[in-house]
C-alpha positions in Angstrom: 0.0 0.0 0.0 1.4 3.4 -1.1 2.2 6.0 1.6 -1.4 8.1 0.1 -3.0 4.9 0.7 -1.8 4.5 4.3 -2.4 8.0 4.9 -5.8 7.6 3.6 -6.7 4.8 5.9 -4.8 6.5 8.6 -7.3 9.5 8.4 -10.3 6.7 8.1 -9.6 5.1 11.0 -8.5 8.1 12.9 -12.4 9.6 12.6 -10.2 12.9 11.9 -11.1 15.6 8.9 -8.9 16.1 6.5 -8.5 19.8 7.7 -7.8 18.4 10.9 -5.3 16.0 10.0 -4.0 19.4 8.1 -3.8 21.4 11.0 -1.9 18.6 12.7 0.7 18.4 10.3 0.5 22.4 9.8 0.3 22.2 5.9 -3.4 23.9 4.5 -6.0 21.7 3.1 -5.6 22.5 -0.7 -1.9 21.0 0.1 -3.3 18.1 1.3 -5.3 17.0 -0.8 -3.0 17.4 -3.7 -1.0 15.1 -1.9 -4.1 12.7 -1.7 -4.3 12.9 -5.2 -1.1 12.4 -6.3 -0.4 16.2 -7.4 1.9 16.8 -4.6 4.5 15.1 -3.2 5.2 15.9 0.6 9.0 16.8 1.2 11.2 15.5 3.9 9.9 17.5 6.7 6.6 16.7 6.1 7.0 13.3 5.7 9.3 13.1 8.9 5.7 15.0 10.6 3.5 12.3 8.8 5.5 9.3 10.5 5.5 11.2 13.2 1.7 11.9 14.0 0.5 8.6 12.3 3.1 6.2 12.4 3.4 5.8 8.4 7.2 5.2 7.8 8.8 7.0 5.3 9.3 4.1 3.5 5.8 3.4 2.7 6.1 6.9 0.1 9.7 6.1 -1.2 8.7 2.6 -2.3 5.9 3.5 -5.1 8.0 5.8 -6.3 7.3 8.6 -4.3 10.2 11.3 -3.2 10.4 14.8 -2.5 10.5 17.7 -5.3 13.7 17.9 -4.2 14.8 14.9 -5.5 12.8 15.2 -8.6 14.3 18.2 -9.1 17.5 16.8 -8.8 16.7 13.7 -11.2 15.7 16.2 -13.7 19.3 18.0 -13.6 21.1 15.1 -14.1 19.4 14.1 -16.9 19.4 17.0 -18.6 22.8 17.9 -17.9 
């Protein structure tokens, strides 16, 4: 399951709001629901906050192929350059 997924049933189970879950994680609701759908991809300090308040390791977003825009960033230099 993909770290959106986990996040997803994270919130489910948690009987939070999405806005609350925001609040939490001090991000604003349009930010998370991009990441919900895949628009967005959290960067490291959110995803350290994410494992933090819901226990979702980091792993769980770098496996399906999921990194910061940093690193995207970074991919796209190199192979441009």
């Amino acid at each position: 399951m993909s770290g959106r997924q986990q996040l997803r049933a994270w919130l489910d189970r948690s009987r939070l709001r999405d806005s609350q879950l925001a609040v939490r994680l001090g991000i604003s609701l349009p930010y998370m629901s991009q990441i919900f759908h895949g628009e967005r991809r959290p960067g490291l300090e959110l995803l350290l906050l994410i494992a933090e308040v819901t226990g979702i390791p980091l792993v769980a977003w770098k496996e399906n192929g999921v990194g910061t825009e940093a690193e995207d960033r970074r991919r796209k230099t190199i192979s441009v350059g």
